[in-house]
N, CA, C and O atoms as a Maestro MAE file, in Angstrom:
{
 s_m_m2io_version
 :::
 2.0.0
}

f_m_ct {
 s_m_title
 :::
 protein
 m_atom[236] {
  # First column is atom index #
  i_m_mmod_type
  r_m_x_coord
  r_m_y_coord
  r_m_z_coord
  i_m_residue_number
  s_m_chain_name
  s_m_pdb_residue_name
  s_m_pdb_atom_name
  i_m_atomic_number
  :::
  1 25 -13.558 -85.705 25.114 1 A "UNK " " N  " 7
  2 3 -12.628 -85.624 24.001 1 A "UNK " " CA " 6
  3 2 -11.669 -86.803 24.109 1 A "UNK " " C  " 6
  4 15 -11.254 -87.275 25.168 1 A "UNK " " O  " 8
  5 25 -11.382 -87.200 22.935 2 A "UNK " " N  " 7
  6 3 -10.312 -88.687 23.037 2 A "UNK " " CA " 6
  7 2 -8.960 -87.556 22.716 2 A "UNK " " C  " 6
  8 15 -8.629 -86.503 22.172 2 A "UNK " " O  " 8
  9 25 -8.424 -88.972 23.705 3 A "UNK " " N  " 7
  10 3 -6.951 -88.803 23.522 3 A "UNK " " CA " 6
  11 2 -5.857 -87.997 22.210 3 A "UNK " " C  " 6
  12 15 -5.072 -87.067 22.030 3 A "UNK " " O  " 8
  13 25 -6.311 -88.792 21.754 4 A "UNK " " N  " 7
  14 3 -5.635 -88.633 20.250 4 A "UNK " " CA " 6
  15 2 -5.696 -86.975 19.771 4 A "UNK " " C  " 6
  16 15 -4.722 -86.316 19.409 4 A "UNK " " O  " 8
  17 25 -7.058 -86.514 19.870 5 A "UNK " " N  " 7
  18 3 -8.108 -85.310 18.993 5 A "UNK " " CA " 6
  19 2 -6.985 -84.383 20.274 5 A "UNK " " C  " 6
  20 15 -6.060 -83.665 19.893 5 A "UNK " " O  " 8
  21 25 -7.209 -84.527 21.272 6 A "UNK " " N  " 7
  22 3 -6.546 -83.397 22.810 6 A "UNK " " CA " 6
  23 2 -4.754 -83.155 22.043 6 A "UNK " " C  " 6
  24 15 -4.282 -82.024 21.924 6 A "UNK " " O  " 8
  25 25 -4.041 -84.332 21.637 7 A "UNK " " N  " 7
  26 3 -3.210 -84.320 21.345 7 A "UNK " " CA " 6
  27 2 -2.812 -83.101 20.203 7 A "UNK " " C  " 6
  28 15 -2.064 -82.124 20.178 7 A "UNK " " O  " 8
  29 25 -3.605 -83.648 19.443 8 A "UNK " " N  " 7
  30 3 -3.949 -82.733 17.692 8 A "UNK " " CA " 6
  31 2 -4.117 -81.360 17.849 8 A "UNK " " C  " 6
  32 15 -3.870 -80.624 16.894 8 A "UNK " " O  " 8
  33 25 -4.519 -80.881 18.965 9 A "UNK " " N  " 7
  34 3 -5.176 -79.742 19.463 9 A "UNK " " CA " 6
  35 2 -3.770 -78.803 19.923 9 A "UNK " " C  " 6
  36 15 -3.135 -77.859 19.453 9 A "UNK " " O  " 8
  37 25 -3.708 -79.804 21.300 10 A "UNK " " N  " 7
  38 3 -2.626 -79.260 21.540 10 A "UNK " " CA " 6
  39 2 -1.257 -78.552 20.656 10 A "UNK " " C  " 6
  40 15 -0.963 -77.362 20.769 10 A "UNK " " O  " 8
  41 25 -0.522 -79.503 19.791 11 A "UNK " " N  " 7
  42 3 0.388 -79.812 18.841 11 A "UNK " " CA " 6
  43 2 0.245 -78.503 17.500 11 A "UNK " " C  " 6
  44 15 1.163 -78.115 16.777 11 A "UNK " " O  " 8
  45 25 -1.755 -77.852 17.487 12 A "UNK " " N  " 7
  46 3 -1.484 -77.689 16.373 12 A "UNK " " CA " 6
  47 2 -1.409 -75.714 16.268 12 A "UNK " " C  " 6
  48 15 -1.745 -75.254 17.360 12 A "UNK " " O  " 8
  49 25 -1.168 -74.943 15.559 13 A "UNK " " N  " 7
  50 3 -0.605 -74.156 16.587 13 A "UNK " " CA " 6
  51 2 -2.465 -72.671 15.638 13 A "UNK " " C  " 6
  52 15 -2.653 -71.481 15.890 13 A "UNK " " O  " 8
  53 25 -3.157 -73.459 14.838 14 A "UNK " " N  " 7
  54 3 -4.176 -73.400 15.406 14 A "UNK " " CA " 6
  55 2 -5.260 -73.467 16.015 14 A "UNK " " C  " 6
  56 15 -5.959 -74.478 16.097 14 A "UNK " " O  " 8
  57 25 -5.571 -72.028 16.656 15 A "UNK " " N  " 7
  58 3 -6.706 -72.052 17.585 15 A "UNK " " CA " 6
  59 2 -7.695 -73.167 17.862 15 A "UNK " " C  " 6
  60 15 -8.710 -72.742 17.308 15 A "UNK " " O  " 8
  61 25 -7.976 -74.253 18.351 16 A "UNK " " N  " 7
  62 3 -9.157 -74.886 18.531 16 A "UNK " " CA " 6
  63 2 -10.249 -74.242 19.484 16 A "UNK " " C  " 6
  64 15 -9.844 -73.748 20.537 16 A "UNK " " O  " 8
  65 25 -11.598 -74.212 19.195 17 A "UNK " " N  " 7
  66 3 -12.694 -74.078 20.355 17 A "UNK " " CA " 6
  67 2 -12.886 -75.351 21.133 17 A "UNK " " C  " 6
  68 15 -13.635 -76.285 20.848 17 A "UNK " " O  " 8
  69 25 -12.020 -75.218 22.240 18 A "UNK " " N  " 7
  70 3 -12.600 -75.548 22.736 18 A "UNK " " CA " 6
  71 2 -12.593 -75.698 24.487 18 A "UNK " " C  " 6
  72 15 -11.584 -75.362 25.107 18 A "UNK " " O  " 8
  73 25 -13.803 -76.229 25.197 19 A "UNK " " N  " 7
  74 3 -14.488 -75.669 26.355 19 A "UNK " " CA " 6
  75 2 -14.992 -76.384 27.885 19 A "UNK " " C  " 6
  76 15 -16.085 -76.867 28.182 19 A "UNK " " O  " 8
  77 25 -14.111 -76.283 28.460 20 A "UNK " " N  " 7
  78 3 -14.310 -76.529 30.195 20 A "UNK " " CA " 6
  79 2 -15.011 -76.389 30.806 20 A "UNK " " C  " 6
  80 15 -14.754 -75.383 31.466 20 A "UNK " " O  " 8
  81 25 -16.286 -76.997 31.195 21 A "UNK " " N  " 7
  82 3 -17.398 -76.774 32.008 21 A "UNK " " CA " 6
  83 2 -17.839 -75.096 31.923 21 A "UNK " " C  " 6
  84 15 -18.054 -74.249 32.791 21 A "UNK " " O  " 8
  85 25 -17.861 -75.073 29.950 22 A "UNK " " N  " 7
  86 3 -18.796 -74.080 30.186 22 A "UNK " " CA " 6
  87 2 -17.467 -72.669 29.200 22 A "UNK " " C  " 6
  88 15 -17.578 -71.893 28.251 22 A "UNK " " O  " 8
  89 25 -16.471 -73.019 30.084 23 A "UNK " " N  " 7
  90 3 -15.228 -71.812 29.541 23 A "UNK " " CA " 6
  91 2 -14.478 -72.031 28.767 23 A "UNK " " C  " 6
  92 15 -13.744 -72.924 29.190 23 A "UNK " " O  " 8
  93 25 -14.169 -71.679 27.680 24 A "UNK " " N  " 7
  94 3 -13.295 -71.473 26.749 24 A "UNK " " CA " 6
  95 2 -11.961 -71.556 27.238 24 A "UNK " " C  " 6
  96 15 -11.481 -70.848 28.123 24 A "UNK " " O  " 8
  97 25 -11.410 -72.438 26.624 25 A "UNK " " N  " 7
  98 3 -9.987 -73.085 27.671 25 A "UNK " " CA " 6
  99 2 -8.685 -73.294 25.994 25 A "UNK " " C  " 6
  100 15 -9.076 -73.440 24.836 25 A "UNK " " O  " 8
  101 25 -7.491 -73.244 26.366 26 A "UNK " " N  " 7
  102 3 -6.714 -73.643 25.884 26 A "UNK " " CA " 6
  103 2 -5.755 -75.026 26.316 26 A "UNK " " C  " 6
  104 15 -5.353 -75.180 27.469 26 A "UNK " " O  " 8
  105 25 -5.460 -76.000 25.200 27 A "UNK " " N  " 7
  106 3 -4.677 -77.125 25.989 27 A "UNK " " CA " 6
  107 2 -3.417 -76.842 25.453 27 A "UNK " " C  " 6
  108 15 -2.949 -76.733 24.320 27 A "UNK " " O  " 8
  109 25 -2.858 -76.722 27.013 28 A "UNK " " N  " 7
  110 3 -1.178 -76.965 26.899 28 A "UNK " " CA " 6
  111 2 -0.443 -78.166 26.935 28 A "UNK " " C  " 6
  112 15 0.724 -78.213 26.548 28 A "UNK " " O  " 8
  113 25 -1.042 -79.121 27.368 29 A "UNK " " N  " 7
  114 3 -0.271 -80.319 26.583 29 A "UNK " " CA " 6
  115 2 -1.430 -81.496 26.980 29 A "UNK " " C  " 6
  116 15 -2.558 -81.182 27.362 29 A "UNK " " O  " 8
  117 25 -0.918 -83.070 26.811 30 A "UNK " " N  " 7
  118 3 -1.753 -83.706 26.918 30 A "UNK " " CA " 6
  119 2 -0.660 -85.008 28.131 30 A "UNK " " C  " 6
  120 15 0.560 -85.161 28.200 30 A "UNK " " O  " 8
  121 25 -1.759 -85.675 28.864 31 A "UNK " " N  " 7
  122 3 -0.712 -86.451 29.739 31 A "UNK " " CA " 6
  123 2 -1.814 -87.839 29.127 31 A "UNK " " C  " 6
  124 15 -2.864 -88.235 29.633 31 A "UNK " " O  " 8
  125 25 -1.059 -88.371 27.804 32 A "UNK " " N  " 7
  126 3 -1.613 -90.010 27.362 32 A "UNK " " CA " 6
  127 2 -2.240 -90.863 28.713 32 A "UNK " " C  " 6
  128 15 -3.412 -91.027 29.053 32 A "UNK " " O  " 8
  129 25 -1.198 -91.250 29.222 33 A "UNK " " N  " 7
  130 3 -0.743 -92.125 30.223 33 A "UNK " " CA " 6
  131 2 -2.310 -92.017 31.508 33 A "UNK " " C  " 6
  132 15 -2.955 -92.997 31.880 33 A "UNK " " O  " 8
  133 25 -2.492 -90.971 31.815 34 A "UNK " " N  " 7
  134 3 -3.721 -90.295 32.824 34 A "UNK " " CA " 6
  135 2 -4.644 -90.324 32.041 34 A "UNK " " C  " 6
  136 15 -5.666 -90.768 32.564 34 A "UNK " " O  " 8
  137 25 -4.763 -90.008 30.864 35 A "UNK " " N  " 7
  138 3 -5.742 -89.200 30.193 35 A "UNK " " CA " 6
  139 2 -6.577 -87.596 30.839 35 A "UNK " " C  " 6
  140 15 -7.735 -87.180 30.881 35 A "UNK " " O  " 8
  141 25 -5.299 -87.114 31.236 36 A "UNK " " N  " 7
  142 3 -5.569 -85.564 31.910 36 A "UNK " " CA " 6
  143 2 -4.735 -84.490 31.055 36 A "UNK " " C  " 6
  144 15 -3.519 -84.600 30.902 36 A "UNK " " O  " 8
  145 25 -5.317 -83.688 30.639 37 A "UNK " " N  " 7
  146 3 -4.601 -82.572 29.753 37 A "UNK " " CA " 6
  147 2 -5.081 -81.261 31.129 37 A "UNK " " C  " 6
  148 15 -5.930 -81.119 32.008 37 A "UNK " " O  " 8
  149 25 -3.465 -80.283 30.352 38 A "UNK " " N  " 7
  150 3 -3.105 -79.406 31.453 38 A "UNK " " CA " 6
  151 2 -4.036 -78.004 30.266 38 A "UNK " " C  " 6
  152 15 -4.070 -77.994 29.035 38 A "UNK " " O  " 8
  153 25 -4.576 -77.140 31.109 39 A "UNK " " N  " 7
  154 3 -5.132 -76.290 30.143 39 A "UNK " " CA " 6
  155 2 -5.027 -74.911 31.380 39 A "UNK " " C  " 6
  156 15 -4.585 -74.702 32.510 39 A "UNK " " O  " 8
  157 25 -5.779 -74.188 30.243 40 A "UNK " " N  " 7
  158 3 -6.230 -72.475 31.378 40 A "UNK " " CA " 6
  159 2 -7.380 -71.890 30.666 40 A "UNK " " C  " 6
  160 15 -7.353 -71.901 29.435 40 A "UNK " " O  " 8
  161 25 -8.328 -71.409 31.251 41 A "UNK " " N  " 7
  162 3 -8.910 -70.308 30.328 41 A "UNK " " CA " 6
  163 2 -7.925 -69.011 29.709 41 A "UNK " " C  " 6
  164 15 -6.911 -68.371 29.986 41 A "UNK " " O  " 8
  165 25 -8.926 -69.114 28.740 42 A "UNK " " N  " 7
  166 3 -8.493 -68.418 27.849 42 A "UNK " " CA " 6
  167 2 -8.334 -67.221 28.239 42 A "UNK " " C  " 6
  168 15 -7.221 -66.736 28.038 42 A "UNK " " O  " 8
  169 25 -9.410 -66.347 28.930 43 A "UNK " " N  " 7
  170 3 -8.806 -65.035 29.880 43 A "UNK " " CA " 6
  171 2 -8.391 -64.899 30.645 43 A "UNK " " C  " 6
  172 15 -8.277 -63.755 31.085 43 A "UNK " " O  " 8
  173 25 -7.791 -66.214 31.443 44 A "UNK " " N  " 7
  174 3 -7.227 -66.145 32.854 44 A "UNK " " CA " 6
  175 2 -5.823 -67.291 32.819 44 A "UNK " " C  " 6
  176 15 -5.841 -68.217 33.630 44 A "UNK " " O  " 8
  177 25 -4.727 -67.171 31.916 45 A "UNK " " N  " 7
  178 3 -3.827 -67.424 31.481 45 A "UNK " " CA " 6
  179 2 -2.953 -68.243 32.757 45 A "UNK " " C  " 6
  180 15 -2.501 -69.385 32.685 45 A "UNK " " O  " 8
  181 25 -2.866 -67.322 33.904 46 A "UNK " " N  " 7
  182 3 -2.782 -68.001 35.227 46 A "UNK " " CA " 6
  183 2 -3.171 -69.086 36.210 46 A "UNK " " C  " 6
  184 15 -2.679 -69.677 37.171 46 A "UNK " " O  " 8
  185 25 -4.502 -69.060 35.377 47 A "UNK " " N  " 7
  186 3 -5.353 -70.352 36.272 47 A "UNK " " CA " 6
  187 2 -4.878 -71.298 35.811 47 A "UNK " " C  " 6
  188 15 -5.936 -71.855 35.520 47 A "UNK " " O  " 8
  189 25 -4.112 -71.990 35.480 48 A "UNK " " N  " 7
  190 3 -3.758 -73.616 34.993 48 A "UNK " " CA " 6
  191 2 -4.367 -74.299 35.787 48 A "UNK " " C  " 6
  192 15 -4.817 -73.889 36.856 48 A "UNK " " O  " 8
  193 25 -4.500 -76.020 35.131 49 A "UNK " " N  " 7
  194 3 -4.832 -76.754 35.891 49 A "UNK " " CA " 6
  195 2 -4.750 -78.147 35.424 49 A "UNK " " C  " 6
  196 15 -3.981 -78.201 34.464 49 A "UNK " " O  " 8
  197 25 -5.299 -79.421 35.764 50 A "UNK " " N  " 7
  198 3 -5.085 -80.439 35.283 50 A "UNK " " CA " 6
  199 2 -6.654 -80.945 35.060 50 A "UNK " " C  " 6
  200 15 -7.369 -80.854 36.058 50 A "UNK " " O  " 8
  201 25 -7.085 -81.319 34.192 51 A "UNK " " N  " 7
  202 3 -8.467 -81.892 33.935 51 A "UNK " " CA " 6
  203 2 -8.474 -83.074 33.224 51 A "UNK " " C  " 6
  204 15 -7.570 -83.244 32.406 51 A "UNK " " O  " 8
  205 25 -9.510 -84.121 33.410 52 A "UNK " " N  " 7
  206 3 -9.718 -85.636 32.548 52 A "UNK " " CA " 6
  207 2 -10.143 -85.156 31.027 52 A "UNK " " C  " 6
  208 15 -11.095 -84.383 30.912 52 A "UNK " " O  " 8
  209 25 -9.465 -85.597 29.916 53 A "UNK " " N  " 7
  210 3 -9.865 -85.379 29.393 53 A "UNK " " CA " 6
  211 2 -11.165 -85.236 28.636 53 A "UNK " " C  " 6
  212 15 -11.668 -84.349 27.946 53 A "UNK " " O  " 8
  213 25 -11.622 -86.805 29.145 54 A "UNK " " N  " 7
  214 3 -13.523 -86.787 29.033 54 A "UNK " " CA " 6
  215 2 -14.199 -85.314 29.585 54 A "UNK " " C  " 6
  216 15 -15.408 -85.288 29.354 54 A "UNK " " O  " 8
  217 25 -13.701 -84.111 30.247 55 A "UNK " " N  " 7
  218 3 -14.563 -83.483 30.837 55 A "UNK " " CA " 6
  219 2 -14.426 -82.251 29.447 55 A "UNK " " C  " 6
  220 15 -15.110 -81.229 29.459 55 A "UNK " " O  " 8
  221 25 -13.755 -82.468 28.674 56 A "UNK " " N  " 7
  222 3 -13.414 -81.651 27.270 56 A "UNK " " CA " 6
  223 2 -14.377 -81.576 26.576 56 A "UNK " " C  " 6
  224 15 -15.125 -82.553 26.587 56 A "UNK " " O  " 8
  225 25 -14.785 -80.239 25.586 57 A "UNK " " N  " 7
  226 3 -15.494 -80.497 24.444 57 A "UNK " " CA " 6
  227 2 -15.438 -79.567 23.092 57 A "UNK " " C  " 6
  228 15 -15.668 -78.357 23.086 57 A "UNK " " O  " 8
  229 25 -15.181 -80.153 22.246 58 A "UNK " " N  " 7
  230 3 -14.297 -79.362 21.272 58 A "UNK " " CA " 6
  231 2 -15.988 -78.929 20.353 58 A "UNK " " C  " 6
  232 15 -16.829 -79.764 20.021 58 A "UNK " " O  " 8
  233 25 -16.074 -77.439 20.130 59 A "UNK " " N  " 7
  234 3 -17.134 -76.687 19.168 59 A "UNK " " CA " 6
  235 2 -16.699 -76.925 18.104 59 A "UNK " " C  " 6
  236 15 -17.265 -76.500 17.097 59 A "UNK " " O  " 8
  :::
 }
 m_bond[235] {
  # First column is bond index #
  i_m_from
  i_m_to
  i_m_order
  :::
  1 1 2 1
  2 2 3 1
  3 3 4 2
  4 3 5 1
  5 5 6 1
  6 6 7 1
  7 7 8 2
  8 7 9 1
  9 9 10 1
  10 10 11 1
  11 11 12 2
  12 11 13 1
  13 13 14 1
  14 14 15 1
  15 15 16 2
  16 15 17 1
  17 17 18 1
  18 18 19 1
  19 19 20 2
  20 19 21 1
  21 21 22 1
  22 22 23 1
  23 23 24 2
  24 23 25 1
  25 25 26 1
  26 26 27 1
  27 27 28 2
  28 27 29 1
  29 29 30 1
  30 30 31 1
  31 31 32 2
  32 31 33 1
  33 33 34 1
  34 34 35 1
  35 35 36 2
  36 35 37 1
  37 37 38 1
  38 38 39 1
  39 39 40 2
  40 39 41 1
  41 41 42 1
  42 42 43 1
  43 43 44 2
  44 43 45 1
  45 45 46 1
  46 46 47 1
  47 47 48 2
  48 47 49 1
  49 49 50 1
  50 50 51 1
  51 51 52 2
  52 51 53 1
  53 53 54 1
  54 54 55 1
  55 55 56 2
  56 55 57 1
  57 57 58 1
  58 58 59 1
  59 59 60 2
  60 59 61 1
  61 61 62 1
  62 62 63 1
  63 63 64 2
  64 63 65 1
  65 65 66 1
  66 66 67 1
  67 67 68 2
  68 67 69 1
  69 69 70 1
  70 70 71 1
  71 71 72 2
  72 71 73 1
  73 73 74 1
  74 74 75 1
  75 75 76 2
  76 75 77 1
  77 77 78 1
  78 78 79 1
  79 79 80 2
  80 79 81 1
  81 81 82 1
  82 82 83 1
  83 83 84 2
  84 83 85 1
  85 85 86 1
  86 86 87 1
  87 87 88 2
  88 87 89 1
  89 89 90 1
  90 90 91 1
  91 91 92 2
  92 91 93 1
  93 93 94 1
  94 94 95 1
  95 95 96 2
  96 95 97 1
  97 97 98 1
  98 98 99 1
  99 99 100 2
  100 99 101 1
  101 101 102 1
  102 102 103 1
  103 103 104 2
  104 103 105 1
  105 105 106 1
  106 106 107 1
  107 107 108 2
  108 107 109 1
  109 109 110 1
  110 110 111 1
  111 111 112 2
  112 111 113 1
  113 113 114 1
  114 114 115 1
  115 115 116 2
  116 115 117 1
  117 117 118 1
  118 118 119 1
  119 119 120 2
  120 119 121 1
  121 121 122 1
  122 122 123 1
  123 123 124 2
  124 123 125 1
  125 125 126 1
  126 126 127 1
  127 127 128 2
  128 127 129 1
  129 129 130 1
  130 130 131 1
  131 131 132 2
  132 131 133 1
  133 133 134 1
  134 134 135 1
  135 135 136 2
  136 135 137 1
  137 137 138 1
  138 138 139 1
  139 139 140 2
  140 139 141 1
  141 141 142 1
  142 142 143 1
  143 143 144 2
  144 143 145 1
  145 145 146 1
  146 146 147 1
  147 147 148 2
  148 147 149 1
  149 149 150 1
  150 150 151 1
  151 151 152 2
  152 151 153 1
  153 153 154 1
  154 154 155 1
  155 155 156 2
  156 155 157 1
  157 157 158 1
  158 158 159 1
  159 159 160 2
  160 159 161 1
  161 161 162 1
  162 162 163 1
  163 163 164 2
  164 163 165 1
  165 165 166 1
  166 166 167 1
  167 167 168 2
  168 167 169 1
  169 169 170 1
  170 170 171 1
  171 171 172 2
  172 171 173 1
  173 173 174 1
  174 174 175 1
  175 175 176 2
  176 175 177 1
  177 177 178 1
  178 178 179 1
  179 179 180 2
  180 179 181 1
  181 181 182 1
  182 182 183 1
  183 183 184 2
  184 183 185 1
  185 185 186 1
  186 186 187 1
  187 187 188 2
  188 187 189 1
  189 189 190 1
  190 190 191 1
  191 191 192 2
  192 191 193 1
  193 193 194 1
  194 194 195 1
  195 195 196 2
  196 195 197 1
  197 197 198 1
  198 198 199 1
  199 199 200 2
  200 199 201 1
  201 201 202 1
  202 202 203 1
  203 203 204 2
  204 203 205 1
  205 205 206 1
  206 206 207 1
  207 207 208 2
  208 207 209 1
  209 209 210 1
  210 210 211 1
  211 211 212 2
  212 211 213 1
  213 213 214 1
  214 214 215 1
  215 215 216 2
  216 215 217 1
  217 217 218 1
  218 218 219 1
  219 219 220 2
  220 219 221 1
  221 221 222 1
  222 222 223 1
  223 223 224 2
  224 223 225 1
  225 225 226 1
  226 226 227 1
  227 227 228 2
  228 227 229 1
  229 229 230 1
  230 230 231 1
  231 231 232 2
  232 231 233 1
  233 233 234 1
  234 234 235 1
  235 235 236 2
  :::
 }
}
């Protein structure tokens, strides 16, 4: 996923699909600069984490 689209996602306050090696993830924000957005699955609200954004893929 590019930069820009992770941003859009994030920002927009609807739902996007989209999915983390497989899991349905939400992005909580985006870090430009890295190109790493902070996300969680979607049923496990707790798990945060930091991922490249290339490893993204929006359904």
């Amino acid at each position: 996923m590019n930069n820009q689209r992770a941003q859009e996602i994030a920002a927009s306050p609807v739902m996007a699909n989209v999915i983390y090696q497989g899991v349905p993830i939400y992005i909580q924000n985006v870090d430009e600069q890295n190109e790493m957005a902070r996300i969680y699955p979607l049923d496990q609200p707790e798990n945060e984490q930091s991922v490249p954004l290339n490893s993204l893929i929006e359904q």
